[in-house]
N, C-alpha and C positions, 0 to 999 in steps of 0.2 A: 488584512491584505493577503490576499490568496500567493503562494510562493509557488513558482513555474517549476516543473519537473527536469530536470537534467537528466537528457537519461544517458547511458554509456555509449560513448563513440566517438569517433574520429582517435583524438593525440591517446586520450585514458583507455580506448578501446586497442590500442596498437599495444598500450604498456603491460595490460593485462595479457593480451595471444603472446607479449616475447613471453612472460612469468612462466605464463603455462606450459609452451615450450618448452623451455628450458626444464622443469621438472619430467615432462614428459620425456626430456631426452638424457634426462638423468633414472633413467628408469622407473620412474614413479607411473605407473599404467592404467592403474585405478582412477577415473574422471573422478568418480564421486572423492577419494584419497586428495587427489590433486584440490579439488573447490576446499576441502575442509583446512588442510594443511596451508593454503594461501589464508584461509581464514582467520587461523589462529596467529602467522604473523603480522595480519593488518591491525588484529586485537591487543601483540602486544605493541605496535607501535601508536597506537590510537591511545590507551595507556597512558603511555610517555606524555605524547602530547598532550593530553588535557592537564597530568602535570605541571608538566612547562607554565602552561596557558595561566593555571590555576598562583604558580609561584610569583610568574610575574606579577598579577593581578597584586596580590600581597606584598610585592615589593614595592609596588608602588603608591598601594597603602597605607607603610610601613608597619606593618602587622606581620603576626607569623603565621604561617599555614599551619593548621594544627592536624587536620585530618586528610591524609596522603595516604597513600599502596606504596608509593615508594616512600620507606623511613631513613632514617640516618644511618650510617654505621652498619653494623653487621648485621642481619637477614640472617635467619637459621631457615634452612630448607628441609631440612629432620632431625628427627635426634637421635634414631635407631636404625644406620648408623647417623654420627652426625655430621650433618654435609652445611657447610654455610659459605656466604661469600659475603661483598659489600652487594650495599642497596645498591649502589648507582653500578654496578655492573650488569643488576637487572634492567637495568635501562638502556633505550633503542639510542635515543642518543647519543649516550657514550659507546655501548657492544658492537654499533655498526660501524666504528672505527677500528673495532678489531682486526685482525692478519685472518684468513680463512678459515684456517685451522683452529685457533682460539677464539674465535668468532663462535663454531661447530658447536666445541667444546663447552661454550659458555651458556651458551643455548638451550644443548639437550642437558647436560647434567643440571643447570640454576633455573635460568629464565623462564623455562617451559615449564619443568615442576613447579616453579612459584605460580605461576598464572594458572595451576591446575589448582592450587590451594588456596584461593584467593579467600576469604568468606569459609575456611576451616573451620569446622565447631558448630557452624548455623548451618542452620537446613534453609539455606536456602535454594532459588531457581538453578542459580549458575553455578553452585557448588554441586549441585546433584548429578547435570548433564555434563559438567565437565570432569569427573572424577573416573570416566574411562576413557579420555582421548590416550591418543598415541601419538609421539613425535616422530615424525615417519621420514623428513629429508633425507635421503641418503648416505650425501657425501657434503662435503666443506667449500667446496664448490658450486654445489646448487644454491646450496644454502645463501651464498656470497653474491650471485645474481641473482638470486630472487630478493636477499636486501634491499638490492641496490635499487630491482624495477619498481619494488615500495617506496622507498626512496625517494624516485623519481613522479610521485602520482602527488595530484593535488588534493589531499585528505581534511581539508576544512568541509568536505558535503558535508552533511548535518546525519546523510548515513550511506557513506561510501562505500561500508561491508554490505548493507542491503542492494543496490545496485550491483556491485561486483556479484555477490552472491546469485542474483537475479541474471545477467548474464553471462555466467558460470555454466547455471542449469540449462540454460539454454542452448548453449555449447554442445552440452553432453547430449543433451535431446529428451531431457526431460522434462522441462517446464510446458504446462498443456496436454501431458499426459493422462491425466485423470483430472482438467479441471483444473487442474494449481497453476499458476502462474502469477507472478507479482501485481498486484493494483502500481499503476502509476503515481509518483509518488504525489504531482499536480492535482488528482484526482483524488485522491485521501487526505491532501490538504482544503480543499474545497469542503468534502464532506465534514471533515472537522470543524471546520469556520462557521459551517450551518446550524452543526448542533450546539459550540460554544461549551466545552466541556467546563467547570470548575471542579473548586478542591474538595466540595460537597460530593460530588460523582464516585461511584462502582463502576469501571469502566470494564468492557468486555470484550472482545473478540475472540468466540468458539471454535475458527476454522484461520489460526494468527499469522503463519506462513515465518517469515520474519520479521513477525511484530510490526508493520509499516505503522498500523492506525494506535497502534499504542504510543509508540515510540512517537509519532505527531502530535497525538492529544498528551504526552507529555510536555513535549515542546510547547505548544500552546499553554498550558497551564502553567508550566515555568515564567515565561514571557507575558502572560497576564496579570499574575499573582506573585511577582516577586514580593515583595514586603509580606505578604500572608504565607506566603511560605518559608520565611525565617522562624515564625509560632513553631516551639518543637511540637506539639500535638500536630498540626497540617503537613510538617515533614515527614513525622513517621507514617502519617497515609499515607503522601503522596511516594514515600519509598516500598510499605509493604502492599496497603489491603486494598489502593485507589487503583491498580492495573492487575488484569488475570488475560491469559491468555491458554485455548487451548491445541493442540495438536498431538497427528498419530507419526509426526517423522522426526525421528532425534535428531536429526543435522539441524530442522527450521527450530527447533525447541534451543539447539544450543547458541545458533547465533542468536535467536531471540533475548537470551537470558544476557549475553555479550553485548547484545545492544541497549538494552534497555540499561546494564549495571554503566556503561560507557554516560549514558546519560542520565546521570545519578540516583536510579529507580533500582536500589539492589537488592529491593528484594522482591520482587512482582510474584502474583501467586500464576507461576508460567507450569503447566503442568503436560504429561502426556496421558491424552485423553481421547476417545472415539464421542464426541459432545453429543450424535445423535442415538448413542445408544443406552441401554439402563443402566449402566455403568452410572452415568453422570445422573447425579440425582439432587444438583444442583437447582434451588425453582425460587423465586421470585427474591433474588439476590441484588442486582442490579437495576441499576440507577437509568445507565445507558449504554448501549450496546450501538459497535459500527465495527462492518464483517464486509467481508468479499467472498460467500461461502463457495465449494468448487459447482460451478454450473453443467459438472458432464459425470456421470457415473450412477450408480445404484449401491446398493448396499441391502445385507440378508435381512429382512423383513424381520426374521426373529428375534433379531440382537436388537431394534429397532425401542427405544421405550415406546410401554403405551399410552402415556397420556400425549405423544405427538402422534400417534397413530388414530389417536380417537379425534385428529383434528383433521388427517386426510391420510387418507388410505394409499400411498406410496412407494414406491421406492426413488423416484427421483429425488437427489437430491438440493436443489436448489428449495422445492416444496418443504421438504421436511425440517430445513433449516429455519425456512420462516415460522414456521408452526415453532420448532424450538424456540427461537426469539421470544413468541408469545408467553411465554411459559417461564424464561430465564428472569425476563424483567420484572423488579416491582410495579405494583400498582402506580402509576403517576410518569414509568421510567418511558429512555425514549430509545426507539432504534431507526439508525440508516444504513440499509445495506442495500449492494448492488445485487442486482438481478439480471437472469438474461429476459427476456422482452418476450418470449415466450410466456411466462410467469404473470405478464399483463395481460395477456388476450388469451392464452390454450382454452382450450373446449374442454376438457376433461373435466368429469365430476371431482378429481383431487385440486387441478387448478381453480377453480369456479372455488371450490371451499376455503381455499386461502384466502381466495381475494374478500371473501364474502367474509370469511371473519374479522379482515382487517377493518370493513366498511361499517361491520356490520357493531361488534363486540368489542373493539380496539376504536383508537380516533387515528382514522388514516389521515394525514396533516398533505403530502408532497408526491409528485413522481415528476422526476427529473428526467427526460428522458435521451438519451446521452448519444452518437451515433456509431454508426458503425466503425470503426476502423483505433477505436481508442484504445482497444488493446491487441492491436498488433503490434509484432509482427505475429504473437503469440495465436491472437484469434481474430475474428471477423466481425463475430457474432455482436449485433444489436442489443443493447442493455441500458437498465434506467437505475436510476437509487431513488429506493422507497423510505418514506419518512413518516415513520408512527406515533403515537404516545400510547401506552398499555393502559388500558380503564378495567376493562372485564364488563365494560358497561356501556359501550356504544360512545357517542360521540360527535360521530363523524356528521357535521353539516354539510359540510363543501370542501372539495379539494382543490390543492393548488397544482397544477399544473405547469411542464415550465418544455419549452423544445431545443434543447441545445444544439446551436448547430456546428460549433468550433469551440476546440478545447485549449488553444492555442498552440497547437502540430498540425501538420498534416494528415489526412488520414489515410496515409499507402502505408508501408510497410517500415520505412525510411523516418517518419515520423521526426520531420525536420521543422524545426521553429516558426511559427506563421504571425504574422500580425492579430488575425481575426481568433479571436478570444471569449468566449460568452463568461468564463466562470467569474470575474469579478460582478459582473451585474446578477447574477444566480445569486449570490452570495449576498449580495445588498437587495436586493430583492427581495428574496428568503426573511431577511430581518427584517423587514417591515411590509409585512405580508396585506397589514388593513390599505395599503393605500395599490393596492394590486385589484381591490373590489368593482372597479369600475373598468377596467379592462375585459376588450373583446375578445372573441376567439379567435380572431382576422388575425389577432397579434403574438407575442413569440411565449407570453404567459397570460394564463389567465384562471380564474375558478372554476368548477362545475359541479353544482349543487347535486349531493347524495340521491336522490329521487333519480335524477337524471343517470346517475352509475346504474342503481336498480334498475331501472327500464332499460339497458345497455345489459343485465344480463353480468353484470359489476366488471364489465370489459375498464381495464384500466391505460389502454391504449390509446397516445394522444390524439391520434389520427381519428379515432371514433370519435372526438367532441372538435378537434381545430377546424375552422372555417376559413376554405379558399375564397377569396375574392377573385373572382376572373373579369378581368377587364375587354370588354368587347375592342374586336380590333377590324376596322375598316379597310376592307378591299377596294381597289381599283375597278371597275367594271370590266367584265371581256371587252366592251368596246374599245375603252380607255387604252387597254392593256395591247390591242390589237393596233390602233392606230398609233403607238409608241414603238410596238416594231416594226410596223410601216415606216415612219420616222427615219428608225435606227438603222434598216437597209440600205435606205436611199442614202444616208451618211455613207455607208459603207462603199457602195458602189461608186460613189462621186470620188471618196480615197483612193480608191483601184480604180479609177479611171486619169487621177491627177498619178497615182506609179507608175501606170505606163508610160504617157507622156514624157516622163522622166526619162524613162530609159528608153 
């Protein structure tokens, strides 16, 4: 079941503009200051809450909970000097009953150092990015209404920091700057549904933003594999080696690691990384990969590895990503990522080379092609998600083709809830791809045998293989047409001649 995207607005989008306010007029100036610092209190009340969630569960088990963040009794928060308090004072629950002032108090000297130490000792994700935050509130006062507008938000989303965070940036006028901007989260669920992650899987995401497609294909794998994921051998993958994620921006690196520990993945190998340059020397690691890489920018040719360079001679990079792909996954692995539409049809000898090595060297399986308007308010631009399996050896017979023409929003700016939905039938469709073989091209999917890309020049644009049916339509004759307003005067006139009379 594909899960619809909420995305931020109306009651949660008023809750967030007072937050923000209110720190803004607490002097806090810095936007980028302001998104991080709302961050770190939704992290620790998200915390709490799965706590809570986690105790009850146990209670009503009659079991004890053995493995919490929040322990019994006394919490040391250093020992040089040594500073300690109780556990449950580190808690949202109880702290945000506090008087202002020891609210503040509790905060900046306990609460916020603990959640900087979480995972002390292990090199992990989230210990690494969060070991230079700063508690930056002000005063005891902001502090106390920004509680409360937390407080006051409906925190069961499944990733309510990545949405705030997501219209955060876009506040400031960041998102879409270079290309970045959040995948919806209906549309990362879709893609996950297709490719069907399990506990076997090296998952990837090179270009992770806020982790969306990790943090989904966790979800999924959770939700599919419960009983196999009680095996401690399939827990510690699915906690350390089964998610990597990379990025060049510490803020998205640190909610990443935030999100992913919130839902029980604490130690993902979340790294900061430039994925298309020689740096990463990362190659045939992964199982399967699903990316949103940025579709607007360039980057210096020479920092560029070369064995993506020896695949197409670039600097865009949407190009260079796919080429990366090819390279990251194992032999047999699979990728889906979005693309802008450009990337299907462009003329260039770099784009021609991509496409031809997918068709050609790779097994190109999918292009979904998606419409305009799905990611705004952010962008406009036309894009599909392409879906490969890595061979190094060709493959490719026939591809599936699919036309999406509703994602269940609108497609204006507003992007309000609509009836008209394609992505559960993309989804079941997708999964039984043989009985898709008898389908025309009149209709909204269908195959188009590899020979037929090659004679196309490997154009992967749906519009170059769908067939319109135009239905011839019958006119009236000029005669016909002519003696019906003959007709329709002498009506008239016989009206205008019964008005006068009248008067």
């Amino acid at each position: 079941m594909v899960k619809r995207d909420k995305m931020i607005k109306g009651e949660l989008k008023n809750k967030v503009d007072s937050i923000w306010d209110t720190m803004w007029t607490g002097g806090i100036t810095s936007p980028v200051t302001v998104l991080e610092q709302i961050t770190y209190l939704m992290f620790m009340k998200l915390l709490d809450d799965n706590q809570l969630k986690a105790e009850a569960s146990a209670n009503a088990l009659g079991v004890t909970l053995t493995k919490k963040v929040f322990g019994d009794g006394i919490c040391v928060i250093s020992e040089n000097p040594r500073v300690e308090t109780e556990y449950k004072n580190l808690r949202w629950n109880v702290f945000h009953n506090f008087e202002p002032s020891a609210m503040f108090s509790n905060v900046q000297n306990y609460v916020f150092p603990f959640i900087k130490q979480i995972g002390e000792g292990k090199d992990t994700a989230f210990s690494k990015y969060m070991k230079d935050t700063v508690f930056l509130i002000p005063t005891a006062k902001v502090l106390a209404k920004v509680v409360d507008g937390i407080d006051a938000m409906d925190m069961n989303n499944k990733d309510i920091m990545g949405d705030v965070y997501e219209y955060l940036l876009g506040k400031i006028a960041s998102a879409g700057e270079n290309g970045q901007f959040r995948t919806p989260r209906h549309i990362i669920s879709m893609m996950v549904n297709l490719m069907k992650p399990t506990l076997k899987d090296r998952i990837l995401d090179p270009a992770m933003g806020s982790a969306g497609f990790l943090l989904e294909a966790s979800n999924y794998v959770s939700e599919h594999y419960p009983k196999e994921l009680m095996k401690k051998e399939n827990a510690e993958h699915y906690k350390t080696k089964m998610f990597s994620g990379f990025d060049t921006d510490q803020s998205m690196l640190r909610i990443g690691a935030m999100n992913m520990m919130l839902h029980g993945v604490e130690n993902p190998n979340i790294k900061y990384q430039d994925s298309l340059s020689g740096d990463n020397t990362e190659r045939g690691s992964y199982s399967l990969i699903m990316a949103n890489p940025p579709f607007t920018g360039s980057v210096f040719q020479e920092e560029i590895s070369k064995d993506i360079l020896g695949l197409t001679k670039t600097k865009k990079t949407e190009l260079l990503f796919m080429a990366l792909f090819t390279k990251m996954l194992e032999v047999g692995g699979r990728c889906a990522s979005i693309v802008p539409d450009g990337v299907l049809f462009g003329s260039s000898a770099a784009h021609r080379a991509i496409r031809k090595e997918l068709v050609e060297n790779q097994k190109l399986v999918a292009v979904i092609s998606m419409p305009a308007g799905v990611f705004r308010p952010y962008a406009g631009v036309s894009t599909a998600v392409v879906v490969f399996t890595k061979t190094n050896a060709g493959g490719t017979d026939k591809v599936w083709f699919y036309d999406m023409k509703a994602d269940g929003f609108s497609l204006d700016d507003k992007r309000t809830a609509v009836t008209e939905n394609d992505i559960p039938d993309i989804v079941a469709r997708f999964s039984n791809l043989e009985a898709e073989t008898e389908r025309e091209r009149t209709e909204q999917s269908f195959f188009v045998d590899k020979q037929d890309i090659v004679n196309n020049d490997y154009n992967l644009s749906i519009n170059k293989y769908k067939e319109v049916v135009y239905v011839p339509v019958e006119y009236p004759s000029t005669a016909e047409i002519m003696a019906d307003l003959h007709t329709l005067e002498m009506e008239i006139t016989k009206g205008l001649a019964e008005l006068e009379e009248m008067l």
